[in-house]
MARPA-413316 format. One line per field, with one value per residue (C-alpha): residue in one letter; x, y, z. Coordinates in steps of 0.02 Angstrom, whole numbers, plus 50000, padded with zeros to 5 digits. Layout:
N
timar [A,...];
X [X,...];
Y [Y,...];
Z [Z,...];
This chain:
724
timar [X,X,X,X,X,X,X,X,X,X,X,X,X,X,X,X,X,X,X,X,X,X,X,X,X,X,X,X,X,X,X,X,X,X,X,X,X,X,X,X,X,X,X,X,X,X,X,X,X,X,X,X,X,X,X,X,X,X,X,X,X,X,X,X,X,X,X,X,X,X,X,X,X,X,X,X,X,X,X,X,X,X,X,X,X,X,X,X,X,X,X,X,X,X,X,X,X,X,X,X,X,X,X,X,X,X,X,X,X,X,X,X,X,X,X,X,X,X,X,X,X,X,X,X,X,X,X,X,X,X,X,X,X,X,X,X,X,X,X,X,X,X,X,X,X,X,X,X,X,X,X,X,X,X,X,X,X,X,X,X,X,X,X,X,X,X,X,X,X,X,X,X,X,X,X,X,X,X,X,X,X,X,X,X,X,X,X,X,X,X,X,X,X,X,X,X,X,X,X,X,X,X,X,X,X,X,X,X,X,X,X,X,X,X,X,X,X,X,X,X,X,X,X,X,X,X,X,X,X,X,X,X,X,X,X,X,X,X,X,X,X,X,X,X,X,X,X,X,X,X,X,X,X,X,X,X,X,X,X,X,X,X,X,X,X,X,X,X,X,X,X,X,X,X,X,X,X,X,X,X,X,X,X,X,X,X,X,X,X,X,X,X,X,X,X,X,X,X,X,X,X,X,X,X,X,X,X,X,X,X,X,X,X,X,X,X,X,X,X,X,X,X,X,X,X,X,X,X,X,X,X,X,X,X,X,X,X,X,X,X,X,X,X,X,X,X,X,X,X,X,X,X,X,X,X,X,X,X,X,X,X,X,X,X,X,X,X,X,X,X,X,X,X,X,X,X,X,X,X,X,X,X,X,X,X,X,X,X,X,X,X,X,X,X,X,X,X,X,X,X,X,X,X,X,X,X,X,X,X,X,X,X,X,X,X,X,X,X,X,X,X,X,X,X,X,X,X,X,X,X,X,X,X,X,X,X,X,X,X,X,X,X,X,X,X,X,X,X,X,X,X,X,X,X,X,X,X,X,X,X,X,X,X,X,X,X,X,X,X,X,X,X,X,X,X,X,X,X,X,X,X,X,X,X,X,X,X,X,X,X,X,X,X,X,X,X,X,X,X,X,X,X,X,X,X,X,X,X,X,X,X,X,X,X,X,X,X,X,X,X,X,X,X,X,X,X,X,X,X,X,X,X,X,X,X,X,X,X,X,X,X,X,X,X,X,X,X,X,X,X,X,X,X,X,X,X,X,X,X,X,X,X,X,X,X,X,X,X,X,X,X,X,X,X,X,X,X,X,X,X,X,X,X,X,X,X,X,X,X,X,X,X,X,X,X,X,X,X,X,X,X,X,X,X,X,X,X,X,X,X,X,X,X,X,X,X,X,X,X,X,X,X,X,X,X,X,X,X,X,X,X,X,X,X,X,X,X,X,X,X,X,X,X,X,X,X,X,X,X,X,X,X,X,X,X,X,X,X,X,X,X,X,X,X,X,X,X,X,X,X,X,X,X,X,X,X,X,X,X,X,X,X,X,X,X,X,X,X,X,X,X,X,X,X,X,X,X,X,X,X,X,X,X,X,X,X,X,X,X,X,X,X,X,X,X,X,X,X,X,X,X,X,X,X];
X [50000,50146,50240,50078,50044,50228,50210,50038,50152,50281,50179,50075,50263,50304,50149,50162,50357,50314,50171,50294,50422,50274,50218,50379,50412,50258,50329,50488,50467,50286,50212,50345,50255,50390,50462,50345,50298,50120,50169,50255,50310,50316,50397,50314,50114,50008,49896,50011,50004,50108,50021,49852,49895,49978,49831,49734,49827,49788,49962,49955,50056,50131,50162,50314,50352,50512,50644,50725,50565,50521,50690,50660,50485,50518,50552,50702,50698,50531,50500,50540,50470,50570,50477,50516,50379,50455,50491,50596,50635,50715,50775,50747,50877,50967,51137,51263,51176,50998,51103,51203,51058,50931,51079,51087,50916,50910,50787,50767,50738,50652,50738,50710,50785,50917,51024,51143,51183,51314,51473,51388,51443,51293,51298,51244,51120,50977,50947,50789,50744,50593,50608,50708,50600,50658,50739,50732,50942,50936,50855,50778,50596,50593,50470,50356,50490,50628,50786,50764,50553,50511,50439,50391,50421,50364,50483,50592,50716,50857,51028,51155,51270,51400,51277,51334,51234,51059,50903,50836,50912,50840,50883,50827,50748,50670,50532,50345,50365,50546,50715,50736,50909,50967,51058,51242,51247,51146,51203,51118,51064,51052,50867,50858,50976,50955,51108,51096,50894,50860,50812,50891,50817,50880,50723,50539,50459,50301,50211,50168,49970,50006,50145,50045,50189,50139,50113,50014,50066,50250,50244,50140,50287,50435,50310,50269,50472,50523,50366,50387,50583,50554,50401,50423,50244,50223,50049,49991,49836,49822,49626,49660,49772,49756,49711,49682,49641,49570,49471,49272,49203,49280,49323,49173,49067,48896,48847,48680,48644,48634,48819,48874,48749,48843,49016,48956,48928,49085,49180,49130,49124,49309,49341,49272,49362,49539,49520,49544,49439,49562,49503,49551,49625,49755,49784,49964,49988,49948,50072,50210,50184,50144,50305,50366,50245,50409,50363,50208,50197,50186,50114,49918,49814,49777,49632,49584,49559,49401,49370,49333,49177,49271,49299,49487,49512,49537,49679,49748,49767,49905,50070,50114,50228,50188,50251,50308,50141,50033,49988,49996,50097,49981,50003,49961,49945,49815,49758,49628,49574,49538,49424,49336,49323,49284,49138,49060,49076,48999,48866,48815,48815,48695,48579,48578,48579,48484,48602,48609,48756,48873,48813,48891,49059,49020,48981,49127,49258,49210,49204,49366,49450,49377,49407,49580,49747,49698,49603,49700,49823,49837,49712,49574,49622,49528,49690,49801,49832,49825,49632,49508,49629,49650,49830,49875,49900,49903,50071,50116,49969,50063,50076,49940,49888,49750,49708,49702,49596,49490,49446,49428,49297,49195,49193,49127,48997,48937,48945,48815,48710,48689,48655,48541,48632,48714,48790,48973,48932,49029,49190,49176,49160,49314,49402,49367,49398,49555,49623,49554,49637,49790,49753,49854,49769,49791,49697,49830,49903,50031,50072,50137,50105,50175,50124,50278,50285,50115,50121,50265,50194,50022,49899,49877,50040,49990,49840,49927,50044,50065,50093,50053,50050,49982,49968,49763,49825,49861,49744,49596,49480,49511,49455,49286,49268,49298,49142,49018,49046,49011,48865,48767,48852,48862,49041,49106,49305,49281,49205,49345,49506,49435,49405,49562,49677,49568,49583,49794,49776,49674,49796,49931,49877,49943,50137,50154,50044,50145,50119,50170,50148,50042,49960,49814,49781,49802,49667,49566,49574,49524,49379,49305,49318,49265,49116,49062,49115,48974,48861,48878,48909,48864,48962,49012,49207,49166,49093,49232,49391,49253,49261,49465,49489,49362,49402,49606,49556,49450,49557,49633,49459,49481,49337,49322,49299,49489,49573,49750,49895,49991,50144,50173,50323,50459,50532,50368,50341,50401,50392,50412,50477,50598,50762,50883,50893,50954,50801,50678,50580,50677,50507,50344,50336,50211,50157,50183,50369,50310,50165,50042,50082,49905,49904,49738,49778,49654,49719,49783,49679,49522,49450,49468,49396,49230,49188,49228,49128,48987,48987,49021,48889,48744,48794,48800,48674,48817,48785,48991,49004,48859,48919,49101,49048,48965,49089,49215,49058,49063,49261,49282,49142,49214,49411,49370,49484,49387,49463,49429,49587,49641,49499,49588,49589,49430,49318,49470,49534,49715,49812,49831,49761,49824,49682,49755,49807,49641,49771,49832,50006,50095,50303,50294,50421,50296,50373,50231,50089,50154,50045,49953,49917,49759,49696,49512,49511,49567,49548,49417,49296,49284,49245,49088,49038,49026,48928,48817,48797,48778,48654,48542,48575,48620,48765,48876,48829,48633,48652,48727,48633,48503,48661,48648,48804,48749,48694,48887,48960,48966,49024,49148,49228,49228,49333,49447,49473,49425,49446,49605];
Y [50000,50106,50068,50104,50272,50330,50293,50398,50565,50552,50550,50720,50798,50741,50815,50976,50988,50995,51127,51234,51206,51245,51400,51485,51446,51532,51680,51697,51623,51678,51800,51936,52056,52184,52091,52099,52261,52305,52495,52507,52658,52716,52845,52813,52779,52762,52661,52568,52396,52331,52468,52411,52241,52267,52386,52237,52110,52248,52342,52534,52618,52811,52880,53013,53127,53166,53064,53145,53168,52986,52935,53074,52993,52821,52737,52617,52471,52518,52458,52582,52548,52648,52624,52697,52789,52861,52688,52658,52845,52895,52799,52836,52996,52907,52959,52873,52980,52898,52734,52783,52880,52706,52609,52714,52683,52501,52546,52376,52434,52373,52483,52487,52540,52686,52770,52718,52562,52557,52441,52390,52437,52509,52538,52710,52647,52552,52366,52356,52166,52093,51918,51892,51822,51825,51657,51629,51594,51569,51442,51518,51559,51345,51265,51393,51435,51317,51372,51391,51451,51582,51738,51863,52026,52115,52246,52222,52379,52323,52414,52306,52286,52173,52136,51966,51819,51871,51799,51830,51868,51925,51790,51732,51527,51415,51337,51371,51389,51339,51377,51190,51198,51297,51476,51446,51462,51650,51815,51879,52011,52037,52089,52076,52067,52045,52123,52158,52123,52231,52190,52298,52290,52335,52357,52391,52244,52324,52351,52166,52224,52330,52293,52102,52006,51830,51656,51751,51619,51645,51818,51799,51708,51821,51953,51860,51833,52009,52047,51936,51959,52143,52145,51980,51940,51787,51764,51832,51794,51875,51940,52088,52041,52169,52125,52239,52107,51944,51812,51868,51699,51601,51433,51356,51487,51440,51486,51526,51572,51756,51748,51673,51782,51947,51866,51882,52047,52097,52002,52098,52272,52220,52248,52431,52460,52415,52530,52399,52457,52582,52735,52854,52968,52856,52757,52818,52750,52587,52600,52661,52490,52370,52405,52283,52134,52059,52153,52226,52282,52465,52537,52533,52634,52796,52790,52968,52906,52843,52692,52645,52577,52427,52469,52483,52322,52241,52256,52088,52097,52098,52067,51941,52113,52178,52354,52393,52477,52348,52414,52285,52300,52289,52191,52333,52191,52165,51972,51891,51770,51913,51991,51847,51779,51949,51973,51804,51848,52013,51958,51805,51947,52049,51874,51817,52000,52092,52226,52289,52393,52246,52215,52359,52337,52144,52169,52301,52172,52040,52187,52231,52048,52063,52216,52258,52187,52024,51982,52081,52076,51909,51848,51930,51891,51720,51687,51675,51517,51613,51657,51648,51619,51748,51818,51794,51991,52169,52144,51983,51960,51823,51698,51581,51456,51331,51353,51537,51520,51409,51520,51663,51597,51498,51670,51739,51609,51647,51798,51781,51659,51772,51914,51822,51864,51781,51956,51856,51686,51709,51766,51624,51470,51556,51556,51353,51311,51405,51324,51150,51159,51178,51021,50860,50689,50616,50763,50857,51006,51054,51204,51342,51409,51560,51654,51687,51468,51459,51576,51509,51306,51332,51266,51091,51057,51058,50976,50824,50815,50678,50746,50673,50816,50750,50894,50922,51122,51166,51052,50984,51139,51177,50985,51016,51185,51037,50947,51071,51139,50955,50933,51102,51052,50852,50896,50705,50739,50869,50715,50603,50685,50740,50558,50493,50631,50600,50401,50422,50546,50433,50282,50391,50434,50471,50424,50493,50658,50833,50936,51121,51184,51028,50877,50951,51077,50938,50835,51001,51032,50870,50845,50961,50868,50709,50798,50850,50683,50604,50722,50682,50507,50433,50266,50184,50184,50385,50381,50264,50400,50542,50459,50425,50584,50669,50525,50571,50771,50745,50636,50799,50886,50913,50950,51129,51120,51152,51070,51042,51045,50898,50884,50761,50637,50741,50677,50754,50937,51075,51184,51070,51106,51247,51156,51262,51426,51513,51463,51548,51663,51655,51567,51493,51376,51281,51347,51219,51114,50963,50868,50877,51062,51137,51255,51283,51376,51482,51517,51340,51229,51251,51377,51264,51126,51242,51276,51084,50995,51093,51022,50849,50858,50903,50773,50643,50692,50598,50638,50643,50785,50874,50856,50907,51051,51122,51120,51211,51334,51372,51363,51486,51634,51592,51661,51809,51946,52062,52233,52404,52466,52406,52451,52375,52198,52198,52064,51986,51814,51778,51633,51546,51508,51399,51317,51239,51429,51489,51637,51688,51613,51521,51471,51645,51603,51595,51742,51855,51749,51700,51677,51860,51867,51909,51896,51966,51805,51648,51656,51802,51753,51588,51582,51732,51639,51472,51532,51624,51428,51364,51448,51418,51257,51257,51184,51295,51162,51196,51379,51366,51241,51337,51414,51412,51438,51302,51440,51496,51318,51249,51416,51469,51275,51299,51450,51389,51208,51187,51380,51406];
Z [50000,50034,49893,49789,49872,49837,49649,49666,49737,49632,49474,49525,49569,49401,49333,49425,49366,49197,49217,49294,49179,49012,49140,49154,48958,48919,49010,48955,48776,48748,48827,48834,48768,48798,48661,48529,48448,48382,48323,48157,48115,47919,47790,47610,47556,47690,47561,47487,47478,47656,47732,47682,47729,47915,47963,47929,48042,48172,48164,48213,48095,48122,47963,47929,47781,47857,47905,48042,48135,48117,48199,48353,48372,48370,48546,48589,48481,48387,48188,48039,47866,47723,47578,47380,47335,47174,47103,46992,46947,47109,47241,47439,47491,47635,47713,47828,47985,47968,47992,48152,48236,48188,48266,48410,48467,48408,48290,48170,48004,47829,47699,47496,47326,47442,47388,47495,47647,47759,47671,47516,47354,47231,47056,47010,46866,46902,46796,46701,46700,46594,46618,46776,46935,47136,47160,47338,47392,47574,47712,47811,47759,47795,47750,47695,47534,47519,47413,47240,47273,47139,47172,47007,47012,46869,46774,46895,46927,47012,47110,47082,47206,47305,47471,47543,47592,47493,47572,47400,47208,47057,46905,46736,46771,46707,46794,46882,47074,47090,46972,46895,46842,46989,46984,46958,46783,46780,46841,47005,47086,47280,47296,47464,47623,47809,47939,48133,48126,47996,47824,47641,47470,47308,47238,47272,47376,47421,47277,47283,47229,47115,47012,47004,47085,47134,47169,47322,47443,47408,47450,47606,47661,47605,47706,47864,47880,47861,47995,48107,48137,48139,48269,48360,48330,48244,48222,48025,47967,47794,47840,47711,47581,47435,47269,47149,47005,47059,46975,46955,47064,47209,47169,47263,47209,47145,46943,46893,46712,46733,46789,46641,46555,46635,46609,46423,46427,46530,46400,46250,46339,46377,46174,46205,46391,46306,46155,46042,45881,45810,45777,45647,45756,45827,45672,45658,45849,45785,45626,45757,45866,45755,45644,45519,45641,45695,45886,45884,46078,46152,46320,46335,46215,46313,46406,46328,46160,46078,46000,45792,45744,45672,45493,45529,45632,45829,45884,45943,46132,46283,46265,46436,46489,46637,46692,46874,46894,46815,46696,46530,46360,46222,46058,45900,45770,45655,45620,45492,45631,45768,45643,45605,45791,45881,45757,45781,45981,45959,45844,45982,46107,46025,45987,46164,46262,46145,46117,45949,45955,45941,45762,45685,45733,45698,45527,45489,45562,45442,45319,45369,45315,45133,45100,45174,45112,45187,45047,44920,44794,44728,44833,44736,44585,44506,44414,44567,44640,44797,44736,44888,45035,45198,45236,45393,45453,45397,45393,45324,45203,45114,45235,45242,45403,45372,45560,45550,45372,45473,45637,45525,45411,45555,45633,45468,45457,45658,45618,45475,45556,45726,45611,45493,45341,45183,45106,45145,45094,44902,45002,45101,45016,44908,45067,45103,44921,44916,45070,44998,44839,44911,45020,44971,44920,45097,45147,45237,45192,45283,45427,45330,45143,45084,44950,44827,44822,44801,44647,44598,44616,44558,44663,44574,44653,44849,44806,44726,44823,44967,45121,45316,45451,45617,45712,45737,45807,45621,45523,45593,45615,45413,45437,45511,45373,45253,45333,45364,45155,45129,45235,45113,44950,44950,44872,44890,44867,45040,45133,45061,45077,45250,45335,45255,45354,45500,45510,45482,45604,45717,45670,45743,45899,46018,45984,45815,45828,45832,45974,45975,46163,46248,46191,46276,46158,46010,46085,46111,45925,45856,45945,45825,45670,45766,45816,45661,45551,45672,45625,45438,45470,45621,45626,45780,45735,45730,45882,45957,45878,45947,46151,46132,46127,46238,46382,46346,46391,46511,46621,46677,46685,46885,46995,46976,46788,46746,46616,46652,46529,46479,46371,46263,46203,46198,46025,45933,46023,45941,46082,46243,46426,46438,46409,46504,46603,46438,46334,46465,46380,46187,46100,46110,46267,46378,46543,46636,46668,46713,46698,46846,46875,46911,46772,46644,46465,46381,46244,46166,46242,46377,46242,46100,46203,46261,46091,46046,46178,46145,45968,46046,46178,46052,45921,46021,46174,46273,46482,46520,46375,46446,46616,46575,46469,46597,46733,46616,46578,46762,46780,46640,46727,46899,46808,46715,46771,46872,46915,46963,46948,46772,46657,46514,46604,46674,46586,46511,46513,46533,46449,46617,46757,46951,46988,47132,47224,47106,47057,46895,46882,46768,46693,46570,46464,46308,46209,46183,46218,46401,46573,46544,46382,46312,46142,46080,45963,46009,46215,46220,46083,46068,46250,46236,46085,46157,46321,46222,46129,46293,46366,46227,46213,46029,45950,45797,45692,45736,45718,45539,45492,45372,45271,45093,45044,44929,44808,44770,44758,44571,44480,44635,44619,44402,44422,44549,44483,44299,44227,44264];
């Protein structure tokens, strides 16, 4: 009994041991609250973006416009933020006696782009950067940001400088979150430094809002580091974040109709809230930028000036540039496709909302591609071989893409249908019949024409000629042209040459096939044809190639709708993972690295696939293509850009989308068409267009179907293939 009540006391003087010992801990480790510091004091914008975010973790902040005031103010130990407000112009006036006196007092400091720190070496010039990112260099953000963790930081101006021991560096890299191939084989840049407590950056780390830096998460860290050593308070809860361009819907977010009937809207008023119609009053603007088309990009069109009614063109979009104040470069190019597209989006708008001041600039874009240089020169005249076909741009009119043919006619015929006219039917069918007679016997036709061989070959020679191109991104929607001319004209040889390129094509899958920035977007492509082959012959082998290739895309269909990219065998891509730190941003590229990264494209692939499952849904009445059609319906009104500050983004979509973080981020080393791009074709319209399609449960194919284009067939096909 002894024994047992001994072995009772000493377990409660065990017990009450270690509640002293986690009592006094608390004390001394915990609740010390001499040691943690709720008043930060502040010289720069009061509205900025750290301010706006540490007044909303409860911080007090006492704001100074002069420096030597703020340092007599501040108590013993306190908290100063230096921040540039004259970034990247000026940097922050700071002499060797703000140092000593913030020594003196123990003052811990968070300092950026000075002109001067105590024993480090800064170049007098500033470093413009375009495609560097922050690389984080350094340990100790743990867990949170491991080494090599990418943080962007767009337009980045840099000091450089000699600082030692960088937390983190500026750095061209390839890769999505994290620098693949490491950093020892770039220059860096110290970006940021930490000495005696106090933290030094070269350039401007708290515009984080609204110069559009990101992945968000990685910044909340780099943040609640520099915070949290400064104040001793440990506890951040990001409550107030600021955004000042977000996504229009959260991710669990229901979607009714009129949502997707107001992202419709928002997405054509987006045409008229970028300026893209050029007027004639800017029209040399335009000239300046676009140039010679080799780099068509310039600063935003000035919000001052008006737009055109059309009659001079779209202009294509954003350029994935974005300046240090967010702001977006724009692309001043004119394309045949744009026209096309943006008028066939437009014209649904006005069908399905009623508004009849989208028809006008509807039918002057279409206009526009018959009557400009598009169609001109050669390509107007019925003894060209280059008769009937669409040049690619304003400024390379003789270059010729069977894709870009295709998206610019099926916007034509939208267009017409929508607006209940046939006024461009004769243009049209010379446009299919011009691209088809320069279609080989196998019923491919290649990626590329150009005008000087086509004049100089005669078009009898592509079109009997044997050539096998498996790569659906630049043949299979002149493909489904081929079947829908066939379907009003009964023209056998379109049929024929048609399901023979489509069968090799099949046959070829998915080894073989040629993939330019995803095998994603190939599959996203084809679909089309298969769609409409079942709607002119309904077999069960085309019903069998239609599923392969809707079950391959929508095994990364994830939850919320999202389709996610997928590369393909790297032997067939032309444009595959970034190989190497040095190719980051020198041509067309994916945005992901590696299969599985959680990244959705709108402009190759979930766009393509919209407009595509919609055609597959209603011609086969399948429940899986219903049901998958409308989650990426709701996925693509839930990530519209939605902004008050950046009128020219608002109602946009970019090319990519994290639909893990539900954040626009993406690997941007696309050139020109990277993670922010927009384009008011192939991502903007196809997507209004399709929702318009989908919330009247209609199909393209249903909408065109009382065309009679029929009436322009047999003397258009005697002058283009027996006249001449």
């Amino acid at each position: 009994m002894k024994t047992f009540l001994l072995s009772i006391f000493r377990f409660f003087i065990l017990k009450l041991s270690f509640f002293i010992f986690i009592m006094v801990a608390l004390v001394v480790f915990g609740c010390d609250d001499s040691q943690k510091i709720s008043t930060i004091h502040l010289i720069g914008d009061k509205e900025g973006d750290l301010a706006t975010w540490l007044e909303g973790e409860g911080f007090e902040l006492q704001v100074y416009g002069n420096l030597s005031l703020a340092l007599d103010d501040i108590e013993e130990g306190g908290v100063l933020l230096v921040l540039s407000e004259e970034y990247p112009y000026q940097r922050v006036p700071l002499a060797s006696s703000f140092f000593e006196r913030a020594q003196a007092k123990g003052i811990r400091l968070y300092v950026e782009y000075p002109e001067f720190i105590p024993g480090v070496m800064m170049e007098d010039e500033s470093l413009q950067t375009r495609l560097e990112r922050g690389v984080i260099s350094s340990d100790v953000f743990g867990l949170e940001m491991p080494p090599m963790s990418i943080l962007g930081i767009n337009d980045c101006h840099v000091i450089p400088s000699d600082a030692e021991k960088p937390l983190l560096v500026l750095a061209k890299v390839a890769g999505l979150d994290k620098a693949e191939y490491g950093i020892d084989d770039v220059e860096t840049y110290p970006l940021l430094v930490e000495e005696n407590g106090s933290f030094y950056s070269f350039t401007r780390l708290s515009g984080f809002a609204q110069g559009r830096y990101g992945p968000e998460d990685h910044w909340k860290a780099l943040w609640a580091h520099i915070i949290r050593n400064l104040t001793g308070i440990g506890d951040l809860h990001f409550k107030t974040w600021p955004r000042h361009l977000a996504p229009n819907l959260g991710k669990d977010e229901k979607v009714d109709p009129e949502d997707k009937k107001e992202s419709i809207r928002n997405g054509l008023d987006w045409f008229y809230k970028g300026r893209f119609f050029i007027h004639p009053d800017w029209e040399d603007l335009w000239l300046e930028y676009q140039g010679d088309g080799g780099n068509p990009v310039g600063p935003p069109v000035p919000r001052d000036l008006s737009n055109g009614d059309g009659s001079l063109g779209l202009l294509e979009g954003h350029s994935s540039n974005i300046y240090h104040d967010g702001s977006q470069q724009y692309r001043y190019w004119i394309r045949a496709d744009v026209q096309g597209e943006a008028a066939y989006a437009l014209s649904a708008g006005a069908n399905l909302l009623g508004e009849s001041s989208y028809e006008e600039p509807a039918r002057k874009l279409v206009d526009y591609i018959f009557d400009s240089n598009l169609r001109g020169g050669p390509r107007n005249d019925p003894k060209s071989a280059s008769y009937g076909l669409i040049g690619w741009s304003y400024t390379h009119p003789g270059v010729y893409y069977g894709d870009d043919n295709a998206r610019a006619v099926l916007g034509v015929l939208g267009a017409a249908a929508h607006l209940k006219t046939n006024e461009w039917d004769k243009e049209a069918i010379e446009a299919i019949l011009g691209n088809f007679r320069t279609t080989g016997t196998m019923g491919f036709r290649d990626r590329r024409l150009e005008n000087k061989d086509v004049e100089q070959n005669g078009w009898r020679h592509y079109f009997e000629r044997e050539v096998i191109n498996p790569a659906p991104h630049f043949e299979s929607w002149m493909w489904a042209l081929y079947l829908w001319l066939y379907d009003k004209t009964g023209h056998q040889p379109l049929l024929e040459r048609t399901k023979l390129a489509i069968k090799q094509t099949m046959e070829m899958y998915p080894d073989e096939w040629l993939w330019t920035n995803g095998i994603q977007q190939e599959r996203a492509r084809m679909i089309l044809p298969l769609a409409w082959l079942v709607q002119v012959e309904d077999t069960p082998e085309h019903r069998e190639w239609l599923d392969r290739i809707v079950s391959a895309l929508l095994e990364n269909q994830m939850e919320s709708g999202a389709i996610r990219e997928e590369l393909g065998g790297a032997e067939k891509g032309r444009y595959g993972r970034t190989k190497s730190n040095a190719e980051y941003g020198l041509h067309e590229a994916p945005l992901i690295f590696e299969n599985g990264d959680p990244i959705a494209d709108m402009l190759y692939t979930s766009n393509f696939a919209f407009f595509s499952l919609n055609e597959a849904a209603h011609a086969t009445g399948d429940e899986r293509y219903l049901d998958a059609l409308s989650r990426l319906s709701d996925f693509l009104t839930r990530i519209q850009v939605k902004s008050d500050r950046f009128e020219d983004l608002d109602g946009a979509w970019f090319r990519a989308f994290d639909f893990d973080r539900w954040e626009f981020w993406a690997s941007n080393a696309d050139v020109g068409w990277g993670a922010w791009g927009t384009l008011t074709g192939w991502t903007q319209s196809w997507i209004v267009a399709t929702q318009v399609l989908v919330l009247q449960e209609k199909s393209y194919w249903d909408l065109t179907k009382e065309s009679d284009i029929n009436r322009h067939f047999e003397n258009t096909f005697k002058l283009m293939f027996e006249k001449f």
